[in-house]
C-alpha positions as CSV (number, residue, x, y, z in Angstrom):
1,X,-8.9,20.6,32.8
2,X,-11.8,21.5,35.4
3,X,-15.1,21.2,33.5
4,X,-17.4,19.0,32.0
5,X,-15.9,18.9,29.0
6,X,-12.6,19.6,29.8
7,X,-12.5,16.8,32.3
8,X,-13.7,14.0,30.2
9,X,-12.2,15.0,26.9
10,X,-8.7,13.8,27.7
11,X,-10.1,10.7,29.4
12,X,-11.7,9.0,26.6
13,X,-13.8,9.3,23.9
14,X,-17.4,8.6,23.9
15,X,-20.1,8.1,20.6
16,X,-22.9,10.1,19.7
17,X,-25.9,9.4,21.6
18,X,-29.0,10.6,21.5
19,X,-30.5,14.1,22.4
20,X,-33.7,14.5,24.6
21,X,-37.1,14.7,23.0
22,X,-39.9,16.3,25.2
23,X,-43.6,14.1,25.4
24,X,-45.4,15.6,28.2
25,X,-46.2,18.9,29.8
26,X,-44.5,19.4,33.2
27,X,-47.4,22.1,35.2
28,X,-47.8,21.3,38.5
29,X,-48.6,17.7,39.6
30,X,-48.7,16.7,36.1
31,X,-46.7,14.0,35.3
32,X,-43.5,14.7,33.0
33,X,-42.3,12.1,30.4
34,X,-38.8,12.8,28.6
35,X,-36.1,11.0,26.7
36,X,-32.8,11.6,27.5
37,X,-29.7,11.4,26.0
38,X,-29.0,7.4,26.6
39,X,-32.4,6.7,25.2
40,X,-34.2,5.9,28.5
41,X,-37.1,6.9,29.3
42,X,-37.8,9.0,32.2
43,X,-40.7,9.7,34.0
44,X,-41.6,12.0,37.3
45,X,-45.0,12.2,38.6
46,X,-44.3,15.7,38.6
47,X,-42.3,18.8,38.6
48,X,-38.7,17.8,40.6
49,X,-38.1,19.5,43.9
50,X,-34.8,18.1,45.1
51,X,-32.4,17.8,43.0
52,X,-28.6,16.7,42.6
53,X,-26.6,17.7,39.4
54,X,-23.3,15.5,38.6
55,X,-22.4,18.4,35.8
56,X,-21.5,21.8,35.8
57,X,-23.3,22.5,32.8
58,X,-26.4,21.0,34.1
59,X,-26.0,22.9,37.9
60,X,-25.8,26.3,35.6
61,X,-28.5,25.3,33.6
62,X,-31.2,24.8,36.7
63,X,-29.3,28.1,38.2
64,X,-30.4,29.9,34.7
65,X,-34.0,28.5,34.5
66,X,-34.7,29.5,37.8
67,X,-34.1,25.7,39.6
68,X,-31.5,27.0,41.5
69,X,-33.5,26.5,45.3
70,X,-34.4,23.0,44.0
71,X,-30.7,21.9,43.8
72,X,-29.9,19.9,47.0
73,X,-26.5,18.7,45.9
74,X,-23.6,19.5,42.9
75,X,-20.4,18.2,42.0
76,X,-16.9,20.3,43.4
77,X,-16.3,21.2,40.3
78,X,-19.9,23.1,39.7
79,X,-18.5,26.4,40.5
80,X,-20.9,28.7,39.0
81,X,-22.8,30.8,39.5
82,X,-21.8,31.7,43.2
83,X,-24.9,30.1,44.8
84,X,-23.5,27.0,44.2
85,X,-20.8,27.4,47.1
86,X,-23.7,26.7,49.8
87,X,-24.6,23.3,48.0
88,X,-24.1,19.9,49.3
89,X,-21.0,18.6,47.3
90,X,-21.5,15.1,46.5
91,X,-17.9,14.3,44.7
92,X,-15.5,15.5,42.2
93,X,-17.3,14.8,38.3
94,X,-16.1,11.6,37.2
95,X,-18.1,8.2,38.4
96,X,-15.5,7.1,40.8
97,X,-15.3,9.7,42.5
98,X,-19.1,10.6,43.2
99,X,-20.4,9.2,46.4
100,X,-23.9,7.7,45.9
101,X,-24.3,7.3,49.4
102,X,-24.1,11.2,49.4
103,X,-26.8,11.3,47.2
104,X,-29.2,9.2,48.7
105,X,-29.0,10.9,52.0
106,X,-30.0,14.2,50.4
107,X,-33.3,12.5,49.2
108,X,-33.6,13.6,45.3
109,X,-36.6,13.1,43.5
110,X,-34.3,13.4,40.6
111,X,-30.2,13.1,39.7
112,X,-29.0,15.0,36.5
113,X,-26.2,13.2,35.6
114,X,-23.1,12.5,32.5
115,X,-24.5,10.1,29.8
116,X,-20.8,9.3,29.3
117,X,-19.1,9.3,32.6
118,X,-22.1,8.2,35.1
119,X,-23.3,5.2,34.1
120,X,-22.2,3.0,36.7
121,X,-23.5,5.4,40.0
122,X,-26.4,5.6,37.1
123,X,-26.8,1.5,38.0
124,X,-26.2,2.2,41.8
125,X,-29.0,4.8,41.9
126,X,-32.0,3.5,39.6
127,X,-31.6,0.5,42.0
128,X,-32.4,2.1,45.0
129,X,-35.6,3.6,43.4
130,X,-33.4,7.3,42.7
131,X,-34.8,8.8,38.9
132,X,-31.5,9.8,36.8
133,X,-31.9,12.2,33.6
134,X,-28.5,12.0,31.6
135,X,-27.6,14.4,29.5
136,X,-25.0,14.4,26.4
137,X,-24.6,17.5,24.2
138,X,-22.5,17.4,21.2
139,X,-23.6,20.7,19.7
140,X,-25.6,24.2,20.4
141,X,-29.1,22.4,19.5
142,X,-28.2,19.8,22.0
143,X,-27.2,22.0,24.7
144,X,-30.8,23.9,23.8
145,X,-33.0,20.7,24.1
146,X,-31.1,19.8,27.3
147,X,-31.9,23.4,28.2
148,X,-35.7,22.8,27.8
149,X,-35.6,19.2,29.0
150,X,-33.9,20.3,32.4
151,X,-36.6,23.2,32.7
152,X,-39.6,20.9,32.3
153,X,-38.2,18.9,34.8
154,X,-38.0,21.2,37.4
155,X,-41.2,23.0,36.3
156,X,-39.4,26.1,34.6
157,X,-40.7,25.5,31.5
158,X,-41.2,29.7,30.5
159,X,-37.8,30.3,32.1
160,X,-36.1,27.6,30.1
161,X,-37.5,28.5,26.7
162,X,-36.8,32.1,27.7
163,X,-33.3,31.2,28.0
164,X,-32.9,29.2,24.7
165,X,-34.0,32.5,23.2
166,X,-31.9,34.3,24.4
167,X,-29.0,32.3,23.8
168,X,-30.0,31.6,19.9
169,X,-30.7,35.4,19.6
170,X,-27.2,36.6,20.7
171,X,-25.5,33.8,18.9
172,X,-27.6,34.8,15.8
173,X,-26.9,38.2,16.0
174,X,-22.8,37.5,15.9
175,X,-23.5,35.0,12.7
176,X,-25.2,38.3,11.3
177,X,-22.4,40.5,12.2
178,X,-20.0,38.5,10.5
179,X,-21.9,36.9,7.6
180,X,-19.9,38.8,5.5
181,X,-16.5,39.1,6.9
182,X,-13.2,36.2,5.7
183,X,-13.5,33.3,7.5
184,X,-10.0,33.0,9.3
185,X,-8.9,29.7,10.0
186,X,-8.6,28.2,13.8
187,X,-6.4,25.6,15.1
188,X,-8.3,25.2,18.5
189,X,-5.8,23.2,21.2
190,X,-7.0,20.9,23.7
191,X,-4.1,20.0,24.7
192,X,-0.1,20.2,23.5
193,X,1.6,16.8,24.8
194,X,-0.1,14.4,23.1
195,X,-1.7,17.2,20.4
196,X,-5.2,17.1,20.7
197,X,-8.0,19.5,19.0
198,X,-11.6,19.8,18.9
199,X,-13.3,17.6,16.2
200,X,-16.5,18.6,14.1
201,X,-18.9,16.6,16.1
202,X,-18.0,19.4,19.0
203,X,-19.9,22.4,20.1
204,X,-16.5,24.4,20.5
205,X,-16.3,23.5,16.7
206,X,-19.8,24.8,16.3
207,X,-19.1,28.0,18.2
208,X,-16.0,28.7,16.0
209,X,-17.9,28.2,12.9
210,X,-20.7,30.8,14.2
211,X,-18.5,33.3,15.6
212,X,-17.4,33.6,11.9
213,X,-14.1,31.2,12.1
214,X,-13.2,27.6,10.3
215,X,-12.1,25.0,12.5
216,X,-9.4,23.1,10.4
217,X,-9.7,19.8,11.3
218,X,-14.2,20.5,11.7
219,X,-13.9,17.3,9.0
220,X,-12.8,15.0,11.6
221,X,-15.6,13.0,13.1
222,X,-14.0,12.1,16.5
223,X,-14.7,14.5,19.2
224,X,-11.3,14.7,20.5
225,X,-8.7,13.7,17.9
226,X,-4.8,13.7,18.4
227,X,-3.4,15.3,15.7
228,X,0.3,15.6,14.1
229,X,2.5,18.9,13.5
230,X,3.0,17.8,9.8
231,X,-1.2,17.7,9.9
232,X,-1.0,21.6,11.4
233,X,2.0,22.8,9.7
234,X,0.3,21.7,6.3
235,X,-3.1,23.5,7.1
236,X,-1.3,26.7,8.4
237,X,-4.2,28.0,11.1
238,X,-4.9,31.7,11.1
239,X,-5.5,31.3,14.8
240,X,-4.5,29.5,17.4
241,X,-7.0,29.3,20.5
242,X,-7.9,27.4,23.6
243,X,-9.4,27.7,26.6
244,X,-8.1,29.8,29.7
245,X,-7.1,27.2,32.0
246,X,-4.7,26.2,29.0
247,X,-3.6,29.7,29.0
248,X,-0.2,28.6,31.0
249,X,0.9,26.3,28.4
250,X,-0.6,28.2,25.6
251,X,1.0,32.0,25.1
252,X,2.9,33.6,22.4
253,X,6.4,33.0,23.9
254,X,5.9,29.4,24.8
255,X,4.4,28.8,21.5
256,X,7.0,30.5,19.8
257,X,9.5,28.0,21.4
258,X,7.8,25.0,20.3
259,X,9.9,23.5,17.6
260,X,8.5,24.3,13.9
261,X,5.8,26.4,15.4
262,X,6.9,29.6,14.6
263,X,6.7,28.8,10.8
264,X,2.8,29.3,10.9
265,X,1.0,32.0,10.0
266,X,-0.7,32.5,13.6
267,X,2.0,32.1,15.4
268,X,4.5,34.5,13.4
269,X,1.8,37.2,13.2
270,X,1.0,36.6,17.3
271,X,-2.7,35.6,16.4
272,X,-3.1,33.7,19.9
273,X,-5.8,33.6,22.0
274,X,-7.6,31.9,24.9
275,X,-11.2,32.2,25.8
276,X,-13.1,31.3,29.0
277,X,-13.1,28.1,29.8
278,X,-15.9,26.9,31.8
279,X,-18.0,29.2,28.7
280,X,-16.8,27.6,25.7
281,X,-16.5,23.4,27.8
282,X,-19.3,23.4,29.7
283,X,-22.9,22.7,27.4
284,X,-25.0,25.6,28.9
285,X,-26.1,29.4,28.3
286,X,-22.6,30.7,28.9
287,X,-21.8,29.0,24.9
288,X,-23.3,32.4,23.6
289,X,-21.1,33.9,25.9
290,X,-18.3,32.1,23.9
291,X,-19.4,32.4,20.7
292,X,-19.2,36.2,21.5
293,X,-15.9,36.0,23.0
294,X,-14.6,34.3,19.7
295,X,-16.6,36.2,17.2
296,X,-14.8,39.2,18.7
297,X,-11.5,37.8,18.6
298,X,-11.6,37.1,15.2
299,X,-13.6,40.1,13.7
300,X,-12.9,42.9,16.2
301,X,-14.1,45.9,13.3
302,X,-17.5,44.1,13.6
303,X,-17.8,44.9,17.1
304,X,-16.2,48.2,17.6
């Protein structure tokens, strides 16, 4: 898998940590004061100017707030939106393969980093005097404070709220369209060999839940669980979905050929279905996108 989540969610499993808290106003030349999502405090004398992101979901969020000119310097997996081509790539995503002595040359005031995957280049940096905000969504609130957290750091403030409205108006409106509708039941796959699913401490959980489906295994408290066949045979998902770059290894013919697959109601009635990717892995504005993508993939009549 290619993005944030996609990337890190078969490489290990991380614990809830903390989501940012605002303290100070970020107008020009005042000085900002946040919390991020490791619990450290961070503090610019004012709005950030140069700026390197280690996430996609944090290069689309400075893209959507309007940061976009202050980003010096992205990951190669920040592929979106297309602006981000001209940007100084400073490494794949994961710590080991970011080079800090990219980074420094580019001069950030600031480094928008992986609570989870960047805490050593986190070390490397802070010691040569570079300011690191991490960020670490585990559900749609999160992904809306780190919304607002990254657009008072880069002094986008209006633009960030602006787009935390219109996220939590769109996703509202699906949760309206379907308040009323069955809630089918989804088996989401993360992955087939070992079989891994989304957990309940997950925002693709979340976004199945307000897109009007029921995540069966939404009890478990890991974010990325394996999971058996007996376990999935006994809850007998409505759906089956993923994510598109899963697509390959997750279509109604190969599924049909997995052994005891074809005994479940989704896959007998050929309810199987992939969403975009980087949308429903990545904590940014595209998660309304998702929301709407599954919403009308399980309720189609309430979107005709």
């Amino acid at each position: 898998m290619r993005t944030d989540r996609g990337i890190f969610m078969l490489a290990t499993v991380f614990g809830v940590l903390m989501a940012p808290a605002a303290s100070a106003q970020s107008a020009a030349g005042a000085r900002i004061v946040l919390e991020d999502a490791l619990g450290r405090t961070v503090a610019l004398p004012g709005p950030a100017r140069r700026i390197v992101s280690l996430t996609p979901s944090a290069t689309e969020i400075l893209f959507a707030v309007g940061a976009g000119d202050s980003v010096v310097g992205v990951t190669s997996y920040c592929n979106f939106p297309a602006e981000t081509a001209s940007k100084t790539k400073v490494g794949g995503f994961s710590g080991k393969t970011v080079s800090a002595e990219s980074i420094v040359a580019l001069k950030p005031d600031l480094v928008v980093i992986s609570g989870g995957m960047h805490v050593k280049i986190l070390g490397l940096l802070e010691a040569v005097g570079i300011r690191c905000y991490a960020v670490e969504p585990l559900g749609i609130e999160d992904v809306c404070r780190d919304i607002l957290a990254i657009g008072k750091l880069a002094g986008q403030d209006a633009r960030a709220a602006a787009v935390v409205a219109d996220m939590k108006g769109r996703i509202g409106k699906v949760a309206a369209a379907v308040r009323n509708s069955p809630r089918p039941s989804v088996f989401w796959e993360l992955w087939d060999d070992p079989l891994m699913t989304a957990g309940g401490a997950t925002f693709i959980s979340e976004a199945i839940a307000e897109a009007g489906g029921v995540n069966i295994f939404a009890e478990l408290k890991e974010e990325w669980p394996m999971v058996s066949l007996e376990q999935l045979l006994t809850r007998k998902p409505d759906w089956i979905m993923s994510g598109n770059d899963h697509g390959d290894r997750l279509n109604l013919a190969a599924v049909r050929g997995r052994p005891l697959w074809a005994s479940m109601p989704a896959v007998s009635a050929g309810r199987i279905a992939t969403v975009e990717a980087d949308a429903i892995n990545r904590g940014g504005p595209r998660l309304a996108d998702a929301v709407e993508a599954i919403a009308r993939i399980l309720h189609p009549d309430s979107f005709r």
